[in-house]
Kinemage of the C-alpha trace (Angstrom):
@kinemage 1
@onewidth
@group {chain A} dominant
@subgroup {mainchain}
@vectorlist {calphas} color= white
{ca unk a 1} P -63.566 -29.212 -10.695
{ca unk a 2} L -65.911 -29.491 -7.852
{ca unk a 3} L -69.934 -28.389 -7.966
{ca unk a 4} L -69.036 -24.448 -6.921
{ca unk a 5} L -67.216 -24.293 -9.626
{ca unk a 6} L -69.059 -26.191 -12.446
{ca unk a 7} L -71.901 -24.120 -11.106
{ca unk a 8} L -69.951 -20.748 -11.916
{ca unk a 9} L -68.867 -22.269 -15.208
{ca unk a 10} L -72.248 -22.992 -16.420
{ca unk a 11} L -73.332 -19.511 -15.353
{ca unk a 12} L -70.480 -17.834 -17.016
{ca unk a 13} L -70.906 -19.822 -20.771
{ca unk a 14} L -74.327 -19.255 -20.776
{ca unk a 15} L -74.809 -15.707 -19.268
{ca unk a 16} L -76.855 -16.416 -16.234
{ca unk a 17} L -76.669 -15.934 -12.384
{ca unk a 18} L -75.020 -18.059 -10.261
{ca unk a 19} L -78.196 -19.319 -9.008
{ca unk a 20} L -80.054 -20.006 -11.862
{ca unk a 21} L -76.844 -22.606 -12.969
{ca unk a 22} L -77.555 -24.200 -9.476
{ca unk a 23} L -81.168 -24.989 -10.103
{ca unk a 24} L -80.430 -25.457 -13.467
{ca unk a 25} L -77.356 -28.384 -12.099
{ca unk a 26} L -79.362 -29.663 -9.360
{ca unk a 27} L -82.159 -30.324 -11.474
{ca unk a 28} L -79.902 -32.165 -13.875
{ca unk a 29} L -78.620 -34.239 -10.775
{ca unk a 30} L -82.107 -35.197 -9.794
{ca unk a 31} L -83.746 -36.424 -12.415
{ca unk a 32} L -80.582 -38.447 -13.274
{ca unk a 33} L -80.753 -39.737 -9.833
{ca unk a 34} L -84.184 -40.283 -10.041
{ca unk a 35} L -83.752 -42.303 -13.092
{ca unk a 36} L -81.185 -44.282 -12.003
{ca unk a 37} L -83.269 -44.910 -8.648
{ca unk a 38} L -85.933 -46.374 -10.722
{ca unk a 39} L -83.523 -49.079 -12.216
{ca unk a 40} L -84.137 -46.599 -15.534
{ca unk a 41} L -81.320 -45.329 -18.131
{ca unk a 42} L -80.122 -42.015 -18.541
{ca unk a 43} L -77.899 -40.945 -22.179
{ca unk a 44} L -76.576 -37.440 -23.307
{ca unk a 45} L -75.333 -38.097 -26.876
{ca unk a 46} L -71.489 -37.771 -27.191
{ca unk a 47} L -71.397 -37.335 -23.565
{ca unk a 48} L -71.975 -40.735 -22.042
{ca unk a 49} L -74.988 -43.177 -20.470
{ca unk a 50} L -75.323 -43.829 -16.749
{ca unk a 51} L -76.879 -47.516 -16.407
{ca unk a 52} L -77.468 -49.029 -12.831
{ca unk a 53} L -76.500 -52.953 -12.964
{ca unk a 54} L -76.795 -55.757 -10.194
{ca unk a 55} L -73.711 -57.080 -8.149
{ca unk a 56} L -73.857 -60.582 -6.995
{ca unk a 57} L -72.913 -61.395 -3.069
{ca unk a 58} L -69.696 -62.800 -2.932
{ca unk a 59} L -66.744 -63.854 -0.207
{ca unk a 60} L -64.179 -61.730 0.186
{ca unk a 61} L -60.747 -61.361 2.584
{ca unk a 62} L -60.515 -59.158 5.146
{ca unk a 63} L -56.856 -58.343 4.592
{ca unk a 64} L -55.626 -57.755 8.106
{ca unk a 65} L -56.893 -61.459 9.423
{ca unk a 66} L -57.367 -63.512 6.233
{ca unk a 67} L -60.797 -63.778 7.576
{ca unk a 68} L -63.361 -65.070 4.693
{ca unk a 69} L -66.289 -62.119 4.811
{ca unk a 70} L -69.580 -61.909 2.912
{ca unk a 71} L -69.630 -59.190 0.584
{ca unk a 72} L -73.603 -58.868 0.222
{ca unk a 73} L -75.250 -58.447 -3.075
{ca unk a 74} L -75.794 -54.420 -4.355
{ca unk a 75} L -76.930 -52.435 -7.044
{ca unk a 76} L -73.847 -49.936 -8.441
{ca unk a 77} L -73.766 -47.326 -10.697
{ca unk a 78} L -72.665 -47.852 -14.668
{ca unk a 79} L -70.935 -44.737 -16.595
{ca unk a 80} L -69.999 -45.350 -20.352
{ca unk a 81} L -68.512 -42.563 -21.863
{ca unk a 82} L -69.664 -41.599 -25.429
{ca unk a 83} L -67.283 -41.253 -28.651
{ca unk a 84} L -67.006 -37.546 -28.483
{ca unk a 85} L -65.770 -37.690 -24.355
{ca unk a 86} L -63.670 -40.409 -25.413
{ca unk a 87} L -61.739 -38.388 -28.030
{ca unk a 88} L -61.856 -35.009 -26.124
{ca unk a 89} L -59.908 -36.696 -23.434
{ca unk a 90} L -57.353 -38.640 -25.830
């Protein structure tokens, strides 16, 4: 499922226009963004928690050469899924 169609989705379950489901989505996306951005935490009960967490520089191969690279250090993106995704999916 890509945005388009989440975005028709939402507007279908709850009865509203397209439109309003994108503002309503891209709001969502924002402040979770924003959040994140801020080194914050974002968690929707049953659903899951977004967390951002630090990624030490390291060495790494190029594998074409074998060439020893530096991998530089980077913040990435954490999603834990919550016990109701978990047995939704299962």
């Amino acid at each position: 499922m890509n945005k388009s169609e989440l975005v028709e989705a939402m507007a279908a379950d709850a009865g509203i226009s397209k439109a309003a489901a994108k503002k309503a989505l891209d709001s969502i996306m924002d402040n979770v963004q924003g959040t994140l951005k801020k080194g914050g935490r974002v968690s929707l009960v049953g659903f899951g928690s977004w967390s951002v967490s630090s990624r030490a520089a390291r060495d790494g191969r190029n594998p074409q050469t074998g060439k020893t690279i530096s991998i530089p250090a980077k913040n990435v993106v954490r999603f834990k899924p919550g016990a109701e995704l978990k047995n939704a999916v299962n």
